[in-house]
PDBQT receptor file of N, H, CA, C and O in Angstrom, charges set to zero:
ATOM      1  N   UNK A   1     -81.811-131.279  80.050  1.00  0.00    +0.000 N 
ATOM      2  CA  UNK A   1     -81.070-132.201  80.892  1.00  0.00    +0.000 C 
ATOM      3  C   UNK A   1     -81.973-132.628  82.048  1.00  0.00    +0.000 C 
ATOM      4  O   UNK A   1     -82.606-131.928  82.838  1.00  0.00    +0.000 OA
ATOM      5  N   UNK A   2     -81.841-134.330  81.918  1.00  0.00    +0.000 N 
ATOM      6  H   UNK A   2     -81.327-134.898  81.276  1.00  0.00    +0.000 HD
ATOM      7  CA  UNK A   2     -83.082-134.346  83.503  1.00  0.00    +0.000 C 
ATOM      8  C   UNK A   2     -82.024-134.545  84.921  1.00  0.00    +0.000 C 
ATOM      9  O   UNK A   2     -81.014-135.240  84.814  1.00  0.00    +0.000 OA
ATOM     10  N   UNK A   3     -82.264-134.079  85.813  1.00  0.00    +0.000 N 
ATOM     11  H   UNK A   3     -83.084-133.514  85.900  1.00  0.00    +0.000 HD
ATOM     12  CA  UNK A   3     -81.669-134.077  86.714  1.00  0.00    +0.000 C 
ATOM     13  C   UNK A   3     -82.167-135.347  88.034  1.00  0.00    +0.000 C 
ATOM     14  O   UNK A   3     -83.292-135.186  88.505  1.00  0.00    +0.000 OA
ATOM     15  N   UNK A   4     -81.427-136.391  88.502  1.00  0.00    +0.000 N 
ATOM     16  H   UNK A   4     -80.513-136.521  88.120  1.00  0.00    +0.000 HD
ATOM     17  CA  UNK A   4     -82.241-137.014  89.614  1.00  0.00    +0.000 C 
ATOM     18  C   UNK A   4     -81.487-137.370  90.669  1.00  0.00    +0.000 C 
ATOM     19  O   UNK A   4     -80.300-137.521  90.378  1.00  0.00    +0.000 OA
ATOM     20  N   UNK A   5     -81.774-137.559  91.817  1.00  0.00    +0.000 N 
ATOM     21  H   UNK A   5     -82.738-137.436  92.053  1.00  0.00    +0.000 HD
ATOM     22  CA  UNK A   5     -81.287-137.767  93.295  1.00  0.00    +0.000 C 
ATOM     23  C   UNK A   5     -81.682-139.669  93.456  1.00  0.00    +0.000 C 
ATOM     24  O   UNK A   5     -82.687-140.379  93.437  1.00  0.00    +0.000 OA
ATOM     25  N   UNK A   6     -80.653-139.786  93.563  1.00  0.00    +0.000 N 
ATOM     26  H   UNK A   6     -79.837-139.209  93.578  1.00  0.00    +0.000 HD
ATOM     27  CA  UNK A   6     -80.750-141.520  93.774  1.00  0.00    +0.000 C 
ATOM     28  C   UNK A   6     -79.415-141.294  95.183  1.00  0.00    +0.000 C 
ATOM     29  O   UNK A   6     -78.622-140.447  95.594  1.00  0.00    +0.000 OA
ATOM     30  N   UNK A   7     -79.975-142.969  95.540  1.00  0.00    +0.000 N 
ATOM     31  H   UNK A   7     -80.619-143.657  95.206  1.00  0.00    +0.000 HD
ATOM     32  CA  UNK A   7     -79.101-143.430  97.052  1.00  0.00    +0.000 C 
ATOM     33  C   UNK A   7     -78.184-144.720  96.537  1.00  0.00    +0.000 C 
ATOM     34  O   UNK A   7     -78.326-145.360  95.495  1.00  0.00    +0.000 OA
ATOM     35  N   UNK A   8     -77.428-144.860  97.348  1.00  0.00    +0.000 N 
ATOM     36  H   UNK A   8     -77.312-144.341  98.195  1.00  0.00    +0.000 HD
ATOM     37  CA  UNK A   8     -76.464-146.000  97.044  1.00  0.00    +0.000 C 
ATOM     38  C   UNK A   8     -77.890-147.028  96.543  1.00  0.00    +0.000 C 
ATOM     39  O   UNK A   8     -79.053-146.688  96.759  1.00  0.00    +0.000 OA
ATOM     40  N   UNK A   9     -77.415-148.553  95.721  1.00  0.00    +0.000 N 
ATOM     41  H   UNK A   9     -76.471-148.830  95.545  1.00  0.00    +0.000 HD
ATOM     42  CA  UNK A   9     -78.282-149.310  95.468  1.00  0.00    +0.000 C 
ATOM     43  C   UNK A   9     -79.542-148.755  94.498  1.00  0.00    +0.000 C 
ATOM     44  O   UNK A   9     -80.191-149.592  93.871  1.00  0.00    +0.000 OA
ATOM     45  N   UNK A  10     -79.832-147.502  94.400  1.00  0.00    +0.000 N 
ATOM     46  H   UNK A  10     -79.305-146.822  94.909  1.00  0.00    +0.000 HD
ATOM     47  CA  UNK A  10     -80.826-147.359  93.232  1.00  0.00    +0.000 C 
ATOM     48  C   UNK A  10     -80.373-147.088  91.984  1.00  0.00    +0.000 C 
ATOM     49  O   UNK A  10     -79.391-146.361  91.835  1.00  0.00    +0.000 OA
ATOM     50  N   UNK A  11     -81.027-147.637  90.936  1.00  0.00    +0.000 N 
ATOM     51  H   UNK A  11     -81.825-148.228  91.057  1.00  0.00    +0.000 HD
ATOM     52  CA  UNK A  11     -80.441-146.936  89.766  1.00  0.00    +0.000 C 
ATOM     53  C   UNK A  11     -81.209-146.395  88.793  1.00  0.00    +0.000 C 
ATOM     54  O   UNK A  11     -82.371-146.243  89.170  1.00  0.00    +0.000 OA
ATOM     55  N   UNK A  12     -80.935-145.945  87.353  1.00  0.00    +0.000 N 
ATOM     56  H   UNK A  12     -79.991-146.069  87.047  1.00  0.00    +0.000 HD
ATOM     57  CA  UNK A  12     -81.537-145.634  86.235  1.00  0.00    +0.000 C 
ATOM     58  C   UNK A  12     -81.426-146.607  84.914  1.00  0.00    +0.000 C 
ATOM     59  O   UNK A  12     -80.442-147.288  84.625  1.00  0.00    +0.000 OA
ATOM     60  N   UNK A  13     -82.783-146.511  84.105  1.00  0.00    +0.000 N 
ATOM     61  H   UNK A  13     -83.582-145.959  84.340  1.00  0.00    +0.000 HD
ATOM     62  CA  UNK A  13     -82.659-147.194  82.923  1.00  0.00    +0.000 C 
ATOM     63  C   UNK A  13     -82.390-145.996  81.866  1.00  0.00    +0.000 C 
ATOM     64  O   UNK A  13     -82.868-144.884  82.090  1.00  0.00    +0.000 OA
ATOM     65  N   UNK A  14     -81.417-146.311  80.420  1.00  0.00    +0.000 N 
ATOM     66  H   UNK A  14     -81.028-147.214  80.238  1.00  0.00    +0.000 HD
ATOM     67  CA  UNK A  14     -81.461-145.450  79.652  1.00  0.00    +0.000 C 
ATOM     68  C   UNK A  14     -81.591-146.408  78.688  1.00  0.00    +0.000 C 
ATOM     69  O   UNK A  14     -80.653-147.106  78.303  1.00  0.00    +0.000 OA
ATOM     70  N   UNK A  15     -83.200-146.499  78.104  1.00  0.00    +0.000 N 
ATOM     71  H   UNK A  15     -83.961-145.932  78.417  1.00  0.00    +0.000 HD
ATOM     72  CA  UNK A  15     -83.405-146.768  76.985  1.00  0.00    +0.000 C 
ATOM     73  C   UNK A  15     -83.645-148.130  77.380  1.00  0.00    +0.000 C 
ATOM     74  O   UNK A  15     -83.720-148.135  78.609  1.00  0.00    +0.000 OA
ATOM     75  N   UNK A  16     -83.801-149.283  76.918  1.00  0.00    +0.000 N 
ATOM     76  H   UNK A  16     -83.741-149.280  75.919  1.00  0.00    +0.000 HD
ATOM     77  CA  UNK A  16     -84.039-150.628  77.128  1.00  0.00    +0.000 C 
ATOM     78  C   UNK A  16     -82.764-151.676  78.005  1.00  0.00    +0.000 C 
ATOM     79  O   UNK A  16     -82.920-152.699  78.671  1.00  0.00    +0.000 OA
ATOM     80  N   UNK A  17     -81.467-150.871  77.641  1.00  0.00    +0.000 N 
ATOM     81  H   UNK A  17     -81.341-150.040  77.100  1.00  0.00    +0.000 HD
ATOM     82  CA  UNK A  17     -80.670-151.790  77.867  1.00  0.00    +0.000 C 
ATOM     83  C   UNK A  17     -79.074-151.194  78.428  1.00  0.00    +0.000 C 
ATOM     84  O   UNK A  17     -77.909-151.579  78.331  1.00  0.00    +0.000 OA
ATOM     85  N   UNK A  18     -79.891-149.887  79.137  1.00  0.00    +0.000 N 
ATOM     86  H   UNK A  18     -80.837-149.574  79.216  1.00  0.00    +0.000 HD
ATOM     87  CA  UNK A  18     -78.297-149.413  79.772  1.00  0.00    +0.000 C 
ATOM     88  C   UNK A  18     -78.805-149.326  81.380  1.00  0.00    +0.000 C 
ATOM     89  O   UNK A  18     -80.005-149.084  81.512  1.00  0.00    +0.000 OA
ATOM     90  N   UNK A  19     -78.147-149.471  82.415  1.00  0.00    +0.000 N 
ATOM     91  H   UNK A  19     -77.172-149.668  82.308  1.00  0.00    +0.000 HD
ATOM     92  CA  UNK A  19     -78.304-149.436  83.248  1.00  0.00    +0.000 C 
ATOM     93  C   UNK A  19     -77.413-148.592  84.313  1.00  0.00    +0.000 C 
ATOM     94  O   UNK A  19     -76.450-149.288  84.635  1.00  0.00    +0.000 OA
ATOM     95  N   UNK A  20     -77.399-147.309  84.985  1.00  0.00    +0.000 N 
ATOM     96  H   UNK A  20     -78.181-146.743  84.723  1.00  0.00    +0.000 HD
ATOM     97  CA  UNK A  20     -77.065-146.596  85.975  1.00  0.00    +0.000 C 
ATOM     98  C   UNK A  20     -77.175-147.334  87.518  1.00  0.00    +0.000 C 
ATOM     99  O   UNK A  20     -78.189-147.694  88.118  1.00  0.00    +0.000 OA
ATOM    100  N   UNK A  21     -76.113-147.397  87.819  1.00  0.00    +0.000 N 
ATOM    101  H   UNK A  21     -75.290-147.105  87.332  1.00  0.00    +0.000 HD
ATOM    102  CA  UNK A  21     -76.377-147.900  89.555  1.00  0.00    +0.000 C 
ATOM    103  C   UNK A  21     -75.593-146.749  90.178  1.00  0.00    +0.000 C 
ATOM    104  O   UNK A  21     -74.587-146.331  89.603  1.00  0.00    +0.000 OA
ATOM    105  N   UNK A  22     -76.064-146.145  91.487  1.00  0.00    +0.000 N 
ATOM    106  H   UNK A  22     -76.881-146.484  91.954  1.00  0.00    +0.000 HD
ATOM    107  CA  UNK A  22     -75.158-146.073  92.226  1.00  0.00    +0.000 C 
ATOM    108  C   UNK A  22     -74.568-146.587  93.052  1.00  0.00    +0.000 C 
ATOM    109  O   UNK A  22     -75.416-146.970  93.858  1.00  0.00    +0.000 OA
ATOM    110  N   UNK A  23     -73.397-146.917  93.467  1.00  0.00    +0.000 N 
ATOM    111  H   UNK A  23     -72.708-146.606  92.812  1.00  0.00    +0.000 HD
ATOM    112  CA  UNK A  23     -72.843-147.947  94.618  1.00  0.00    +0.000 C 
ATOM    113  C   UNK A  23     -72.420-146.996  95.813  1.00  0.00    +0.000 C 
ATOM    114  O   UNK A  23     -72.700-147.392  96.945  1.00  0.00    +0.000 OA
ATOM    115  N   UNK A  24     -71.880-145.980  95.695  1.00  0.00    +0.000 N 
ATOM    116  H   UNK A  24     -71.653-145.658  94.776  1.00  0.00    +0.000 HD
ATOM    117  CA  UNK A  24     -71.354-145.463  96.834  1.00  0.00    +0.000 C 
ATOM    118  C   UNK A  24     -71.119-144.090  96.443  1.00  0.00    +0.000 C 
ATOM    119  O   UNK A  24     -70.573-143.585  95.462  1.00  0.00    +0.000 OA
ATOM    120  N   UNK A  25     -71.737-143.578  97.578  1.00  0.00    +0.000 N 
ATOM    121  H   UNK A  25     -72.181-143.989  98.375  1.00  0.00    +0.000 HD
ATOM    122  CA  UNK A  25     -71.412-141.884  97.491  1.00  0.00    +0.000 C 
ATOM    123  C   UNK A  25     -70.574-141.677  99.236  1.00  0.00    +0.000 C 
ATOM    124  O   UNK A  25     -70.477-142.543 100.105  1.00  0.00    +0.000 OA
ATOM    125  N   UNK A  26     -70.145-140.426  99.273  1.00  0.00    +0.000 N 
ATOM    126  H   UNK A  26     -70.224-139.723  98.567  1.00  0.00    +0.000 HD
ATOM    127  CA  UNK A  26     -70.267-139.916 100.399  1.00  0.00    +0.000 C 
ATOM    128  C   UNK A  26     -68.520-139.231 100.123  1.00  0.00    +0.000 C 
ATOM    129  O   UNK A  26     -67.662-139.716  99.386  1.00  0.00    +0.000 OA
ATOM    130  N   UNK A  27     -68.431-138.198 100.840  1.00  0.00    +0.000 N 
ATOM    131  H   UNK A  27     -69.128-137.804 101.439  1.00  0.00    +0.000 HD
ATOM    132  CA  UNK A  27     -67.179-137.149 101.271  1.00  0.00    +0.000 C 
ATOM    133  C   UNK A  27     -67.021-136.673  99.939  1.00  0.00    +0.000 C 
ATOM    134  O   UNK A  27     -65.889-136.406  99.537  1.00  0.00    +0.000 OA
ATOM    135  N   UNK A  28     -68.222-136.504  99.052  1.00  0.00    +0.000 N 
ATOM    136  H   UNK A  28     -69.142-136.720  99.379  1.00  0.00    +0.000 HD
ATOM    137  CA  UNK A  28     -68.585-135.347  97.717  1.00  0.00    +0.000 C 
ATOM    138  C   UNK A  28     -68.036-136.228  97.334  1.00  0.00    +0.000 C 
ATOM    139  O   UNK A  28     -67.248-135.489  96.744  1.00  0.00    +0.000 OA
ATOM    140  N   UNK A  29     -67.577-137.465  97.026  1.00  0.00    +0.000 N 
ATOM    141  H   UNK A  29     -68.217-138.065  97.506  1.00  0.00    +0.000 HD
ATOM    142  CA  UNK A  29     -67.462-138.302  95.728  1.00  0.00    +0.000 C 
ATOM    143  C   UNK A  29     -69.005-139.722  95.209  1.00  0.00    +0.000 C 
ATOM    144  O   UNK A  29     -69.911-140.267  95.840  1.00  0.00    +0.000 OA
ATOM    145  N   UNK A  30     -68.748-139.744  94.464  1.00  0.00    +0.000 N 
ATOM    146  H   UNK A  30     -68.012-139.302  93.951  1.00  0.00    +0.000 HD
ATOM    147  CA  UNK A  30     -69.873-140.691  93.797  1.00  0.00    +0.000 C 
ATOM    148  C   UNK A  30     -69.184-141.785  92.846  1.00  0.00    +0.000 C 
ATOM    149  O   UNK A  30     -68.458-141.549  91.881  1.00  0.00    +0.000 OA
ATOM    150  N   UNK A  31     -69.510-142.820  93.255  1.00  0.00    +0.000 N 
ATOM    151  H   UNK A  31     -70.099-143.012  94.040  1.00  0.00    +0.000 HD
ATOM    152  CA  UNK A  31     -69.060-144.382  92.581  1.00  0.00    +0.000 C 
ATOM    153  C   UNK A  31     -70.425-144.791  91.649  1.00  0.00    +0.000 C 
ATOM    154  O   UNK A  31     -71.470-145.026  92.256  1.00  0.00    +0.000 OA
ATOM    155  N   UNK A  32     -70.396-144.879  90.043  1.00  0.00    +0.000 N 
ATOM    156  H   UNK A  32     -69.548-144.689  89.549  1.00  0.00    +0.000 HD
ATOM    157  CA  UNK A  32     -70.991-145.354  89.425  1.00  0.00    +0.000 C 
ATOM    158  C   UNK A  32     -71.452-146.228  89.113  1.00  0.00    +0.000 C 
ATOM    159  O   UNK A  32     -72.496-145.581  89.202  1.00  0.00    +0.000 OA
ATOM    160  N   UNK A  33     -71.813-147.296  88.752  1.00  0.00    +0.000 N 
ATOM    161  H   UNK A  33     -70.965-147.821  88.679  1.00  0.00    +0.000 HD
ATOM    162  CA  UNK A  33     -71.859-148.790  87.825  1.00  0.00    +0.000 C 
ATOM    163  C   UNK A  33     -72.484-148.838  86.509  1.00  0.00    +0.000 C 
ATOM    164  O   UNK A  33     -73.663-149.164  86.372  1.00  0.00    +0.000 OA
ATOM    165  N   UNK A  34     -71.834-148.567  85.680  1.00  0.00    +0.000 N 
ATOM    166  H   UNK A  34     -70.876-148.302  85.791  1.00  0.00    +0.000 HD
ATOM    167  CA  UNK A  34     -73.048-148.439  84.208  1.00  0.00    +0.000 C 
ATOM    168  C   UNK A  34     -72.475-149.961  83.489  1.00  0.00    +0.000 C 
ATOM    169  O   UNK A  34     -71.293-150.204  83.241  1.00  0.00    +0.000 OA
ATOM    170  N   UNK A  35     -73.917-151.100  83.182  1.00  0.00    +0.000 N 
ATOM    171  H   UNK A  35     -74.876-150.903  83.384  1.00  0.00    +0.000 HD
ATOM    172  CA  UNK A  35     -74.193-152.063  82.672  1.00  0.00    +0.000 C 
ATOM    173  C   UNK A  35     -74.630-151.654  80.973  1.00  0.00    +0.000 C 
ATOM    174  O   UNK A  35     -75.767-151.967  80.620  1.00  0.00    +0.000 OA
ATOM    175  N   UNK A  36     -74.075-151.236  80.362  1.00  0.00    +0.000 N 
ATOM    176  H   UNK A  36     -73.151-150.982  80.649  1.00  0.00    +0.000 HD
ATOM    177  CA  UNK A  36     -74.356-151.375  78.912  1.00  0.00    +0.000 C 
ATOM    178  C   UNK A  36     -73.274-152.384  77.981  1.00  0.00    +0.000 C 
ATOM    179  O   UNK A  36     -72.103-152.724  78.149  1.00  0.00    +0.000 OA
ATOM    180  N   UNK A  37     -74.642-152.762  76.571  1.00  0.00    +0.000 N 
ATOM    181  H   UNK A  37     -75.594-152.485  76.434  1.00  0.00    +0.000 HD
ATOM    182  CA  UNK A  37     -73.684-153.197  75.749  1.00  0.00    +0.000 C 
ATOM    183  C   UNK A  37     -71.952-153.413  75.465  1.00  0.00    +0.000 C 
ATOM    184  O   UNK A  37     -71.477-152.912  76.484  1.00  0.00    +0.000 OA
ATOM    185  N   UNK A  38     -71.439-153.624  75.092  1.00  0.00    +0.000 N 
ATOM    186  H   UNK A  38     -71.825-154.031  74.264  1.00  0.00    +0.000 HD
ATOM    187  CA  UNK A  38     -70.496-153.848  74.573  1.00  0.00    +0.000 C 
ATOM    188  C   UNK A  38     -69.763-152.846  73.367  1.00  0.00    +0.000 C 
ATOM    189  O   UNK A  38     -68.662-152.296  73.394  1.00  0.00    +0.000 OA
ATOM    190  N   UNK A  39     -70.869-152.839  72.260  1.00  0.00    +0.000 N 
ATOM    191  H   UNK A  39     -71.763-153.286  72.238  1.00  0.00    +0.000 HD
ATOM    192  CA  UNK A  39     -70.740-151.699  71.434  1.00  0.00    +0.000 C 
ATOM    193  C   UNK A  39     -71.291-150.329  71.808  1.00  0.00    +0.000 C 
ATOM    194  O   UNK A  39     -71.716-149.578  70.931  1.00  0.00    +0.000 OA
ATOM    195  N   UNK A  40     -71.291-150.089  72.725  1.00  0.00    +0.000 N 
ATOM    196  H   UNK A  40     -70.946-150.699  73.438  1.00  0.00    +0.000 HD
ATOM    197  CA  UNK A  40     -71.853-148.752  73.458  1.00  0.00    +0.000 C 
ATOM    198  C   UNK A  40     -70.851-148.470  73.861  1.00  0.00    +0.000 C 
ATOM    199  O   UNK A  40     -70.436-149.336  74.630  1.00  0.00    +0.000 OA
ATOM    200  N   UNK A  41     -69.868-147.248  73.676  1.00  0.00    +0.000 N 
ATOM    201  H   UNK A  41     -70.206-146.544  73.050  1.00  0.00    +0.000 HD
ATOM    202  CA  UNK A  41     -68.642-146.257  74.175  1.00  0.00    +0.000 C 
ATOM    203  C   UNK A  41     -68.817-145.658  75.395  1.00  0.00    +0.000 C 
ATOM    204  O   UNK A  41     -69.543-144.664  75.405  1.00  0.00    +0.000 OA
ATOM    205  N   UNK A  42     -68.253-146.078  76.580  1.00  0.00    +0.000 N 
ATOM    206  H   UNK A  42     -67.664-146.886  76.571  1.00  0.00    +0.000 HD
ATOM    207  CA  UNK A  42     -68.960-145.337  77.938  1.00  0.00    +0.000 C 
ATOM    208  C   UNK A  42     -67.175-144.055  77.998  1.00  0.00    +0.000 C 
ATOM    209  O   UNK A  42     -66.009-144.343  77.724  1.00  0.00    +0.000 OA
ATOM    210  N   UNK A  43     -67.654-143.024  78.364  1.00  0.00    +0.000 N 
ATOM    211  H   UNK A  43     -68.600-142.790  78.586  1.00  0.00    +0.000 HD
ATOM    212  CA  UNK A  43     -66.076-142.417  78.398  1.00  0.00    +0.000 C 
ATOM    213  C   UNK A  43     -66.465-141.334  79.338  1.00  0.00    +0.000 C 
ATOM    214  O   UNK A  43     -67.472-140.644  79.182  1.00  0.00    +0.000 OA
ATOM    215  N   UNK A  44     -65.472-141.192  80.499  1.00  0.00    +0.000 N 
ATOM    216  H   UNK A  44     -64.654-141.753  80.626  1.00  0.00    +0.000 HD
ATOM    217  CA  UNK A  44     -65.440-139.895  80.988  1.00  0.00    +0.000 C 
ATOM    218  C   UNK A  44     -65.195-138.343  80.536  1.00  0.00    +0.000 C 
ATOM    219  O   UNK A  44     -64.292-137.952  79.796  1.00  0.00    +0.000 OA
ATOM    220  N   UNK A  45     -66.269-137.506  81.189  1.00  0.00    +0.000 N 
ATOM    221  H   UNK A  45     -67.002-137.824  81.790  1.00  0.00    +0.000 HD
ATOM    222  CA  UNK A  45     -66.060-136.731  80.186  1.00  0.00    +0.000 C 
ATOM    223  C   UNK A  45     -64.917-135.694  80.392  1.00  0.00    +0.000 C 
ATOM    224  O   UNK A  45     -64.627-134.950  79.454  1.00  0.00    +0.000 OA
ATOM    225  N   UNK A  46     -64.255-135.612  81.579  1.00  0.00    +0.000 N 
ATOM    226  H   UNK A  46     -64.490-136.216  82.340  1.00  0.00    +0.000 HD
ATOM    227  CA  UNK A  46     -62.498-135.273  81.217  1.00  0.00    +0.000 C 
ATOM    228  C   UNK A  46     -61.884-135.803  80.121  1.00  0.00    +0.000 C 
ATOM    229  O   UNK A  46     -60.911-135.126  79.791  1.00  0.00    +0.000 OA
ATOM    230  N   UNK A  47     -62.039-136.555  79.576  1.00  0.00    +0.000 N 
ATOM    231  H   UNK A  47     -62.830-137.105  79.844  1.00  0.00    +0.000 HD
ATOM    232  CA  UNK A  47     -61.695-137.642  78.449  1.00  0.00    +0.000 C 
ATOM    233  C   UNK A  47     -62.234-136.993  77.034  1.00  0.00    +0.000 C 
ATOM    234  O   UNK A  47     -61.677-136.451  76.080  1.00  0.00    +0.000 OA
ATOM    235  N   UNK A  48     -63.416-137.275  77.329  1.00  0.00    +0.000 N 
ATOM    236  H   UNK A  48     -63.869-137.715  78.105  1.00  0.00    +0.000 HD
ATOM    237  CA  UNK A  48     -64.493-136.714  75.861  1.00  0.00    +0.000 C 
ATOM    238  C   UNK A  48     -63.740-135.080  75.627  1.00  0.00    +0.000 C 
ATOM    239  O   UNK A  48     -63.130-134.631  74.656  1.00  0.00    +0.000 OA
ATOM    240  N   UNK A  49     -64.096-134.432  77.013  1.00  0.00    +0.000 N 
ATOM    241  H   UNK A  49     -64.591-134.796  77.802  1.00  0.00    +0.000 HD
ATOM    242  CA  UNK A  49     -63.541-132.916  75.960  1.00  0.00    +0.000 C 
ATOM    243  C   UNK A  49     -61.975-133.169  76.063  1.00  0.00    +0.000 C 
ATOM    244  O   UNK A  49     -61.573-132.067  75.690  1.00  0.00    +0.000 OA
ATOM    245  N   UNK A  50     -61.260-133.637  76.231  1.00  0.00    +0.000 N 
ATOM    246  H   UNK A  50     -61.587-134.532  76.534  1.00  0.00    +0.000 HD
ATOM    247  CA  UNK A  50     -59.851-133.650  76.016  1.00  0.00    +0.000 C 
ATOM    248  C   UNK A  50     -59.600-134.131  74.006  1.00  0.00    +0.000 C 
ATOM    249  O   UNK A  50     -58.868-133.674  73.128  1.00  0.00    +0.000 OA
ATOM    250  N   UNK A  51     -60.480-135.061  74.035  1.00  0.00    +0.000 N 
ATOM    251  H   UNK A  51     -61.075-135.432  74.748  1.00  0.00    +0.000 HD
ATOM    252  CA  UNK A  51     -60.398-135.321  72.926  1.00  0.00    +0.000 C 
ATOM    253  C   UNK A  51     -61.281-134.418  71.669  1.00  0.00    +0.000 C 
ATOM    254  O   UNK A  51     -61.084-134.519  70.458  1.00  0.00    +0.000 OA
ATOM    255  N   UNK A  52     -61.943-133.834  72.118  1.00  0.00    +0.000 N 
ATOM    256  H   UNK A  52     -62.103-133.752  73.102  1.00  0.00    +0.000 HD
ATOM    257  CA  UNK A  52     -62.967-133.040  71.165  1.00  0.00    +0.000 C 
ATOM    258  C   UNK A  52     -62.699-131.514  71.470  1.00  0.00    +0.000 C 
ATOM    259  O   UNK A  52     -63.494-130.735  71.995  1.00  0.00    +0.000 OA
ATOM    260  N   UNK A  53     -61.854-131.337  71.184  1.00  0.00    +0.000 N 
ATOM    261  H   UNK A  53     -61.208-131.970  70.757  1.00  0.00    +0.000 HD
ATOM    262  CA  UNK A  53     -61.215-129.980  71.949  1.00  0.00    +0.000 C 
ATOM    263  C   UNK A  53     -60.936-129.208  70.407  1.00  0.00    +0.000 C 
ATOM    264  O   UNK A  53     -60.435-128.084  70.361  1.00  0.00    +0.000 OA
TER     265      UNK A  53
């Protein structure tokens, strides 16, 4: 697992065509933005193991 420290406004690439932003952190919460495809399944993972249980 890679682990990284980003600030509001920076983000990550995964792979050619997914994109990680962060928009807003602060009072231990974190606001995401993920730009991928369409056919790419984005799901929280409260969600994922609820369903794969």
């Amino acid at each position: 697992m890679l682990v990284l420290g980003r600030k509001p406004g920076e983000y990550v690439i995964i792979g050619n065509n997914i994109k990680v932003k962060v928009v807003k952190s602060g009072n231990g919460d974190l606001r995401l933005a993920i730009d991928a495809p369409k056919d790419i399944e984005i799901t929280r993972g409260e969600v994922w193991e609820q369903k794969n249980k």
